[in-house]
SEMARKE-311976 format. One line per field, with one value per residue (C-alpha): y, x, z. Coordinates in nm, 4 decimals. Last residue first. Example, Ala and Ser with C-alpha at 12.3 -4.5 7.8 and 13.67 -1.06 7.14 Angstrom:
% SEMARKE-311976
v	-0.1060 / -0.4500
u	1.3670 / 1.2300
w	0.7140 / 0.7800
//
This chain:
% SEMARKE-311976
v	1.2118 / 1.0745 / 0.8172 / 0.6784 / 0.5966 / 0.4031 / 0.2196 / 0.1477 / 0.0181 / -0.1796 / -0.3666 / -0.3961 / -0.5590 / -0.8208 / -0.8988 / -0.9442 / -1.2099 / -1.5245 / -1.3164 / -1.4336 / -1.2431 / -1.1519 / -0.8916 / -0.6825 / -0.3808 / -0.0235 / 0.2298 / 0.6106 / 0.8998 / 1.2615 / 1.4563 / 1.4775 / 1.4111 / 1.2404 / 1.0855 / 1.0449 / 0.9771 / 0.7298 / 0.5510 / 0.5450 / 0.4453 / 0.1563 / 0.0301 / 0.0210 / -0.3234 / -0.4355 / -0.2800 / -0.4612 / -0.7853 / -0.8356 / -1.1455 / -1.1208 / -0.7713 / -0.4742 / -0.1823 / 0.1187 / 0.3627 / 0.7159 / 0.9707 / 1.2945 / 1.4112 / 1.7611 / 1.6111 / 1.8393 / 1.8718 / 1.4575 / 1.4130 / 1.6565 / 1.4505 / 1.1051 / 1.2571 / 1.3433 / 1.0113 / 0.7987 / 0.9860 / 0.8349 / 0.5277 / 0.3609 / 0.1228 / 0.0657 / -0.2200 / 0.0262 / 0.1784 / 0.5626 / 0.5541 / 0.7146 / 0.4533 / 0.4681 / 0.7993 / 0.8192 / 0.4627 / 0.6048 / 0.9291 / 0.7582 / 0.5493 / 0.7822 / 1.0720 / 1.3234 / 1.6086 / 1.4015 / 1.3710 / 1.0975 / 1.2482 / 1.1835 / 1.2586 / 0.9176 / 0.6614 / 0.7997 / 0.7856 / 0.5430 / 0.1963 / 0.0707 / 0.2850 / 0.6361 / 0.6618 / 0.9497 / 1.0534 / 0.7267 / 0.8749 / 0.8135 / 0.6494 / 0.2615 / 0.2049 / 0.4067 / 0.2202 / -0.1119 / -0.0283 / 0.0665 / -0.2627 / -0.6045 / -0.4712 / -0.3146 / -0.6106 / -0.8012 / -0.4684 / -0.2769 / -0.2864 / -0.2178 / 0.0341 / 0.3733 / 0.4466 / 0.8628 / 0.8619 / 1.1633 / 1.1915 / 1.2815 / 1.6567 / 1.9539 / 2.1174 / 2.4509 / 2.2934 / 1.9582 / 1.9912 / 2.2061 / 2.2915 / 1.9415 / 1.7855 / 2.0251 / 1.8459 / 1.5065 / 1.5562 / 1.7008 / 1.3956 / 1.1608 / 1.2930 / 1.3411 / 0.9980 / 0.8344 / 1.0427 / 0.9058 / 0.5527 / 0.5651 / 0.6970 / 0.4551 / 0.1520 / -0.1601 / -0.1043 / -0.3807 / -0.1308 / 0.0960 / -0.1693 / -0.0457 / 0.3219 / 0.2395 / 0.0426 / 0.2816 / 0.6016 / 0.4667 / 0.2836 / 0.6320 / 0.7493 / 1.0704 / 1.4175 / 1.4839 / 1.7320 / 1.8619 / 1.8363 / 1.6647 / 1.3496 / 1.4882 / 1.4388 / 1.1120 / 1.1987 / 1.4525 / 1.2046 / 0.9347 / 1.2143 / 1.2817 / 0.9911 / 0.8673 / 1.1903 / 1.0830 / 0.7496 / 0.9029 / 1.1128 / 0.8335 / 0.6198 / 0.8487 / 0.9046 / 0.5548 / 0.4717 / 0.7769 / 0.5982 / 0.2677 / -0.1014 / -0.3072 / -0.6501 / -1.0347 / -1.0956 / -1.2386 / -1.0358 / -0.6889 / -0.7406 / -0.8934 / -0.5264 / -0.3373 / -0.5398 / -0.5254 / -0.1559 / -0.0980 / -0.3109 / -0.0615 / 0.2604 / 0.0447 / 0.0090 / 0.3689 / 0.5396 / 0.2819 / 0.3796 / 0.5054 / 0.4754 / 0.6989 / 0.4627 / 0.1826 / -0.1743 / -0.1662 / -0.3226 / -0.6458 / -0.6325 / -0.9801 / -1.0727 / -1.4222 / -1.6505 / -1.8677 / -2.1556 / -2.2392 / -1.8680 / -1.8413 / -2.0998 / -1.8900 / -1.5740 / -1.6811 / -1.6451 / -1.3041 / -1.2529 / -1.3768 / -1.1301 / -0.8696 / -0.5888 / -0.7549 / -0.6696 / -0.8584 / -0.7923 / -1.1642 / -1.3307 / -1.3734 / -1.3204 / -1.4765 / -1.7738 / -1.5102 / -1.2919 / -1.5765 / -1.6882 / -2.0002 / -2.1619 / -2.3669 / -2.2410 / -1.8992 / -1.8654 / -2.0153 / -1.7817 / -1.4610 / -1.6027 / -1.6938 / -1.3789 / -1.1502 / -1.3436 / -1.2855 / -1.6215 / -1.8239 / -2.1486 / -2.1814 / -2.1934 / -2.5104 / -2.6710 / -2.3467 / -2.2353 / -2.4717 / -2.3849 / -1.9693 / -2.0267 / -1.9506 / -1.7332 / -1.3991 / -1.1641 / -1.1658 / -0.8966 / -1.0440 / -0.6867 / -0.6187 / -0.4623 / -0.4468 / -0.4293 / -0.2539 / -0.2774 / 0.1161 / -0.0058 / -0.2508 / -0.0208 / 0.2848 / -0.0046 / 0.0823 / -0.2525 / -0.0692 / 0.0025 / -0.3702 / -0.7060 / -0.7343 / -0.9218 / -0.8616 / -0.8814 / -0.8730 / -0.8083 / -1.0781 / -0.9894 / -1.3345 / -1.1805 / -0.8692 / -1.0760 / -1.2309 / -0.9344 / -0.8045 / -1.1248 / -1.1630 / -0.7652 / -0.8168 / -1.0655 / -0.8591 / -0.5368 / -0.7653 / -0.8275 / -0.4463 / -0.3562 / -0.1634 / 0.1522 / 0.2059 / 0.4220 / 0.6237 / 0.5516 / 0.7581 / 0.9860 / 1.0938 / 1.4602 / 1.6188
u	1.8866 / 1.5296 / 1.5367 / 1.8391 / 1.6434 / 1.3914 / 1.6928 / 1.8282 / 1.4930 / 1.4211 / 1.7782 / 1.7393 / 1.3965 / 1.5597 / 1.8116 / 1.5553 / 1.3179 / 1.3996 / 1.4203 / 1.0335 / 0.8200 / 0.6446 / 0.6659 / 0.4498 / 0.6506 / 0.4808 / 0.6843 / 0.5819 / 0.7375 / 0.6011 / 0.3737 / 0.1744 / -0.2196 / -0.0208 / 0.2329 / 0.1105 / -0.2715 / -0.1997 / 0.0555 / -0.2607 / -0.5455 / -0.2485 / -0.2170 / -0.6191 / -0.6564 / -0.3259 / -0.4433 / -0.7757 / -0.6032 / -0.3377 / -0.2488 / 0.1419 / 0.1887 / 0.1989 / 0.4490 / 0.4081 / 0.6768 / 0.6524 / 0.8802 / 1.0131 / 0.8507 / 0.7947 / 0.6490 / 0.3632 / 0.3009 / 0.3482 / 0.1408 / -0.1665 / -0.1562 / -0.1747 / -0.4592 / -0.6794 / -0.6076 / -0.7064 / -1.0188 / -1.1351 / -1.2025 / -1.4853 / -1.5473 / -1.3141 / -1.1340 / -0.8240 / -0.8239 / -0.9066 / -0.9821 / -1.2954 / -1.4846 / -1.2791 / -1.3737 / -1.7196 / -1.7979 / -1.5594 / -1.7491 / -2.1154 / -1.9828 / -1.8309 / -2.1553 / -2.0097 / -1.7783 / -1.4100 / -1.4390 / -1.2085 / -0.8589 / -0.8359 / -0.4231 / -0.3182 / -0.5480 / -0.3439 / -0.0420 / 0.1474 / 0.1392 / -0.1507 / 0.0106 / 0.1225 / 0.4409 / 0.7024 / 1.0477 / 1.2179 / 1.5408 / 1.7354 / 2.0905 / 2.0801 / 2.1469 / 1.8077 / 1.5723 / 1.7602 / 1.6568 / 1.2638 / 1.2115 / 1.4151 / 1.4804 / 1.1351 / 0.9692 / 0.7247 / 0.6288 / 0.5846 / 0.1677 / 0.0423 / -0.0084 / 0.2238 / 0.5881 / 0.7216 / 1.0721 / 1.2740 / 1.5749 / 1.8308 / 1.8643 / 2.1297 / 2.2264 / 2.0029 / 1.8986 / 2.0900 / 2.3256 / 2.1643 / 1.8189 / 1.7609 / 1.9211 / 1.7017 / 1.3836 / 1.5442 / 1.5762 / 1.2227 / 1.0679 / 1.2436 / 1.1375 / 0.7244 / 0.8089 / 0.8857 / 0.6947 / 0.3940 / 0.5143 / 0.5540 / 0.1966 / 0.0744 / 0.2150 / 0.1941 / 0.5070 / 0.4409 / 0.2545 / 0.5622 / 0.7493 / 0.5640 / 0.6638 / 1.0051 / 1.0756 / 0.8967 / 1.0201 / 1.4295 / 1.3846 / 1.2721 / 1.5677 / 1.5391 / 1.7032 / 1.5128 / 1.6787 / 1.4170 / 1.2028 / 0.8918 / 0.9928 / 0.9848 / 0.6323 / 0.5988 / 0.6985 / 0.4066 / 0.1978 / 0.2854 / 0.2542 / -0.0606 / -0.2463 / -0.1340 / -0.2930 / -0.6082 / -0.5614 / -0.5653 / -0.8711 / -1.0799 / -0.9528 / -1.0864 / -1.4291 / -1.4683 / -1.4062 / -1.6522 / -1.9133 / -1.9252 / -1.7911 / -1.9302 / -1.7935 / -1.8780 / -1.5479 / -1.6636 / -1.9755 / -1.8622 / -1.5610 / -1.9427 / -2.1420 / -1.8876 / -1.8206 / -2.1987 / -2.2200 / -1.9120 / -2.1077 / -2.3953 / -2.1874 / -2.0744 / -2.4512 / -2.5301 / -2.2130 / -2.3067 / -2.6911 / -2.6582 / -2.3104 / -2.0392 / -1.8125 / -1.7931 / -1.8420 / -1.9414 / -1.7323 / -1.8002 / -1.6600 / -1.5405 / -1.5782 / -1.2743 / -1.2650 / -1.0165 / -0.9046 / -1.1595 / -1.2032 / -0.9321 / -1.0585 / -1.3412 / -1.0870 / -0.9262 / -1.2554 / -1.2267 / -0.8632 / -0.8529 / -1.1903 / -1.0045 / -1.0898 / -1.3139 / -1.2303 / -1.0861 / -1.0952 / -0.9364 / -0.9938 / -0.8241 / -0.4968 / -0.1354 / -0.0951 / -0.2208 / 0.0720 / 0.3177 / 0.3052 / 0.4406 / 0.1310 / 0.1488 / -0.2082 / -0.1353 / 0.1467 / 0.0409 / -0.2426 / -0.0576 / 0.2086 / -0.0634 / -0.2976 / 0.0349 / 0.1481 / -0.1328 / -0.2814 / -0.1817 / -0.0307 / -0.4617 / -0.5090 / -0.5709 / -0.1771 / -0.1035 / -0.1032 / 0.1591 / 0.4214 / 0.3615 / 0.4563 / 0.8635 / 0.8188 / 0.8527 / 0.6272 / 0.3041 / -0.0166 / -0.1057 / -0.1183 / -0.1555 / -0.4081 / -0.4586 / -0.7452 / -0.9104 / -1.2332 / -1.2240 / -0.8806 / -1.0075 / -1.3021 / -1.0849 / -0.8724 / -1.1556 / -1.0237 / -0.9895 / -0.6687 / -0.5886 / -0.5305 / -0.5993 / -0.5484 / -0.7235 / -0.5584 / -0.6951 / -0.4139 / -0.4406 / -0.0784 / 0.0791 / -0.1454 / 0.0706 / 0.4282 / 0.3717 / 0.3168 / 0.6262 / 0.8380 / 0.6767 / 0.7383 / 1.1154 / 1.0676 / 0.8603 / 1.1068 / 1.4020 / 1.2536 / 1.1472 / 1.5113 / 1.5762 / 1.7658 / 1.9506 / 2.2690 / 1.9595 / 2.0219 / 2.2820 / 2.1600 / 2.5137 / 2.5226 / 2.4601
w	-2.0033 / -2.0011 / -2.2818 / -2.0737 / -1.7943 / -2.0029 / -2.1889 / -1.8059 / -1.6653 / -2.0258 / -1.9780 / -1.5860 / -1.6438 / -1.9148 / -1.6412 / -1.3641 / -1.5289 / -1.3458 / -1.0523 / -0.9032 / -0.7294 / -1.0375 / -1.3355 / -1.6101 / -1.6334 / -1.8182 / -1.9190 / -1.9660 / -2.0984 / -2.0632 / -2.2326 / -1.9487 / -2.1696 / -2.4324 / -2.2872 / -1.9670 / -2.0494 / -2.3418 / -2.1023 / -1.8614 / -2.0990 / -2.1877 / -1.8001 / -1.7120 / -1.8647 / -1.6547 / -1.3556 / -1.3765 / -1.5097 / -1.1981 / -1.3520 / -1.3418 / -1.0976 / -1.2472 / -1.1911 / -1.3929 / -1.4452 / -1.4976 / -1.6448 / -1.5676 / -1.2679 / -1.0847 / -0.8279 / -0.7778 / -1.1859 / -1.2030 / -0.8346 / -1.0011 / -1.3033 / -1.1139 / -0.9130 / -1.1871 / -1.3863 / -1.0502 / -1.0059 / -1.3205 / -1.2556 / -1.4244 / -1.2963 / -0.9949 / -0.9344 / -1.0704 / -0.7538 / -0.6673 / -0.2987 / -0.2291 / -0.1072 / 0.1762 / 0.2505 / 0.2457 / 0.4352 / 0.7102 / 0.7238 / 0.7425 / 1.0131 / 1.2386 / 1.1846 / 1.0497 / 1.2137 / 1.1624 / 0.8202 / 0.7322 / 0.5753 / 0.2189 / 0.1189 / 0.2829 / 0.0535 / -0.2553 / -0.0762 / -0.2164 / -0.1268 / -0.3478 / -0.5801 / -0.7062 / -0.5695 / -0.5605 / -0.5988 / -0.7586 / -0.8627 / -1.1568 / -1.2469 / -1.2781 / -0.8882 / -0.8924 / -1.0478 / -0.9764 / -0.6313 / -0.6811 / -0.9756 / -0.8216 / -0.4770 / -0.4021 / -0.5950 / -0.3352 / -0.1313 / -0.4941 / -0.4446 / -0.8537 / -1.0457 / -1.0469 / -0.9225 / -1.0427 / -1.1599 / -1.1409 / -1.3548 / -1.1918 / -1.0043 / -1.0130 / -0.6728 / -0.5837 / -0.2493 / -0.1553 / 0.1503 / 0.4130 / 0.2697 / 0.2148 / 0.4643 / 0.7287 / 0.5107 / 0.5621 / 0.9349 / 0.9798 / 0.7783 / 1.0237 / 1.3341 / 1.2233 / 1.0901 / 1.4117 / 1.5950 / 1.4224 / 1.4522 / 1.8072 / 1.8164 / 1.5996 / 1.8280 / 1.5631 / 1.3423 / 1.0781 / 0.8404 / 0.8851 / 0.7125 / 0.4029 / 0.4522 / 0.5613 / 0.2532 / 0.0030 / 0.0904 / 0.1355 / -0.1898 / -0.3453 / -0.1926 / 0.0245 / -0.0158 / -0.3754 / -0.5735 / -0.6400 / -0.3158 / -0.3760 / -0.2263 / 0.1034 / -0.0091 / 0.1521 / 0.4914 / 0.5204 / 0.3606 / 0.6624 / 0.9136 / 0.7724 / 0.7397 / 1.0961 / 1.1955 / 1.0706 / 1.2279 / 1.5768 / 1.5092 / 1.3363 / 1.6435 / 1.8611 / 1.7384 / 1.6642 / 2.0170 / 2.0944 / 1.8755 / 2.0615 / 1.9305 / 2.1547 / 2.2165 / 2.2122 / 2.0312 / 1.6709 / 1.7644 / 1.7357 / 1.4442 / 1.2594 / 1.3286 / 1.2184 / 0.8966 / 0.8574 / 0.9476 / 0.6889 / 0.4428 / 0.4924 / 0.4201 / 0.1472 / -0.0186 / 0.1194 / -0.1308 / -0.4342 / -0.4524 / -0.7669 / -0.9326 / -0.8348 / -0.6893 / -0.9220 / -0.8996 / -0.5173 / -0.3314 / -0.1298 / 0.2788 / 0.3327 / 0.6889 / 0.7340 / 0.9864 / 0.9684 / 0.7857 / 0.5860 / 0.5448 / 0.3587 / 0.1273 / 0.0032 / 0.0651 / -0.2678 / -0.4392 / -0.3548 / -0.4051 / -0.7521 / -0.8126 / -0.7554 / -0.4749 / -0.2580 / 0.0823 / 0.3229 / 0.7646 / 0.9036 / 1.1943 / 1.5146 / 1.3962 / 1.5163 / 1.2573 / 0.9942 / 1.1344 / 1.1926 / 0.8074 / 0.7987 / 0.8849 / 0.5593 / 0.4898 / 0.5466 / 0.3906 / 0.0647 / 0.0897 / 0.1264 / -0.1964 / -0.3646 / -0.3563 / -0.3960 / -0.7217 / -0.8942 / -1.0761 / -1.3884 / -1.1148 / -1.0664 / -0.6387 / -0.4622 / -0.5105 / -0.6442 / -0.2470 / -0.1511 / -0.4427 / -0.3297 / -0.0029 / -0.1033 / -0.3703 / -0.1968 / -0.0428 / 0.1486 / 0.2430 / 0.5439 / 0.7174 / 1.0886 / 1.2747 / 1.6312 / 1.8336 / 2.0995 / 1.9126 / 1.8024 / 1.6547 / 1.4138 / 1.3064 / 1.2783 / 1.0127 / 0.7641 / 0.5361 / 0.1478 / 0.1907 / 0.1416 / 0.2495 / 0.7023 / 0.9749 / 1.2834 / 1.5785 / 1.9837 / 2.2574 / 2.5182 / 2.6456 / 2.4748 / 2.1446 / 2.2047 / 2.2605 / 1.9276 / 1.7892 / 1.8707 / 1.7897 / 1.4322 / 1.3758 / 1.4050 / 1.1286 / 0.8877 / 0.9443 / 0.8115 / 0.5316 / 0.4190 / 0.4816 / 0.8121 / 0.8051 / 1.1107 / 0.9684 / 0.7519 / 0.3150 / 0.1779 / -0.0768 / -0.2428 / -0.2811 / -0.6487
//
């Protein structure tokens, strides 16, 4: 099988952060409005409808995470201390740069976390229901949408209107689908794109803040890997295919998506907070604006749902669409509804999928890197 050779101007996940300081540092210097924002969860049609940009605060490494255990318990996800360490320290130039911040209650680390958040700024948190189909759940969000609406309107003494809601339903829509369409390159067997390839650019991608550009971007890219597919892979033999589930992989794309591959398999697809579980659910673009955005983002299948079982259905249908041999499950240290969820799951794909799972419980940290590579490689063995 060819060599996947990552693009000659690939950009790590990193290095996309920093570039996107300068740029939206030159927006704010413009007058540009940003909200900053955790999770799929945030209706970013809202953001936009209020001329305004949205960037994620979402942070990596361990650097900010010593300044945020000096409020926050040392036992607690790596992702809530890391953002808030960053925030607090100012070293993180997009919560420096927002106006206020868009959070949504998807673990209760992060809620209470946004307590002190909102010391610092102001921060809407839009509360969940604890399930999705439970009665009453679908006009309790549309309602916290309204409120979330309703707060973006007078933080800047704006109106949101329906045809900007219109628009940037449409606009984000195809967004959704050029990101998808990218993603399921990773369908082809052989696949023509690394899995570290899919995940960087799709995660930097959240830094790239004209979604036009960004939707030629991928349109571009996904027609050059689908030419190098037919050109130099078709018919050639495959490695293992790995299939990413549970947790965000921005903090860990070296440590668990690289080593995946420099140890002999493929990472082909992601079922994740990065994935494209939110990216396959268009808003309906006939409803009433509101009503459609309250529909479809309560339809993301999370684990801080209860019960969830959406997320079972789709993670079969990605296995059979993928075509994948094994799947590994990325949680974060205290991440307890994905952790809970983790052993229904290997009991789904090895019994339900037949196919072998592996679950890895890890931080930002490297402390534990060698014993991942050894359970990576015996995993990646298992499959031949």
């Amino acid at each position: 099988m060819p060599e996947i050779k990552l693009p000659e101007d690939f950009v790590t996940y990193p290095e996309a952060r920093k570039k996107a300081f300068m740029a939206l540092k030159a927006l704010k210097e413009q007058g540009r409005r940003v909200v900053g924002i955790f999770c799929t969860y945030a209706p970013q049609e809202l953001i936009d409808a209020a001329d305004a940009t949205s960037v994620s605060l979402c942070a990596i490494g361990e650097e900010n995470i010593p300044a945020a255990e000096k409020v926050l318990p040392k036992n607690l996800c790596p992702l809530i201390k890391a953002s808030y360490g960053g925030a607090v320290t100012d070293h993180c130039p997009f919560f420096y740069f927002s106006d206020m911040v868009l959070a949504e209650s998807t673990c209760d680390g992060k809620k209470k976390m946004y307590e002190y958040l909102d010391k610092l700024k102001h921060t809407h948190v839009m509360q969940l229901p604890p399930g999705r189909d439970g009665r009453g759940a679908q006009e309790y969000w549309r309602q916290e949408v309204v409120a979330a609406k309703e707060d973006i309107e007078n933080f800047y003494g704006i109106t949101i209107t329906e045809e900007k809601l219109r628009e940037a339903i449409k606009l984000r829509n195809r967004e959704r689908k050029a990101i998808l369409d990218y993603y399921e390159v990773g369908r082809l067997k052989p696949s023509p794109i690394s899995g570290y390839e899919l995940n960087t650019v799709i995660t930097s991608n959240e830094y790239a803040f004209d979604i036009e550009k960004k939707i030629a971007f991928l349109e571009k890219r996904t027609a050059e890997l689908v030419e190098k597919y037919h050109s130099e892979y078709e018919g050639k033999p495959s490695r293992p295919r790995i299939l990413i589930s549970g947790c965000p992989t921005h903090g860990v794309i070296d440590k668990v998506i690289k080593r995946i591959e420099e140890l002999g398999a493929d990472v082909v697809g992601f079922e994740n907070c990065c994935g494209p579980r939110e990216k396959k659910d268009p808003v309906d673009e006939t409803k009433d604006p509101i009503t459609a955005l309250a529909e479809k983002y309560l339809r993301v299948n999370c684990s801080v749902m209860s019960p969830n079982p959406g997320r079972y259905e789709a993670l079969s249908e990605q296995i059979d669409d993928y075509q994948v041999d094994g799947v590994i499950e990325v949680v974060l240290m205290a991440c307890h509804t994905y952790a809970i969820e983790s052993e229904a799951m290997k009991q789904f794909v090895t019994k339900e999928k037949g196919i072998p799972f592996l679950s890895i419980t890890t931080d930002y940290s490297t402390t534990d890197q060698g014993q991942i590579d050894t359970r990576l490689g015996a995993f990646i063995e298992l499959l031949g």
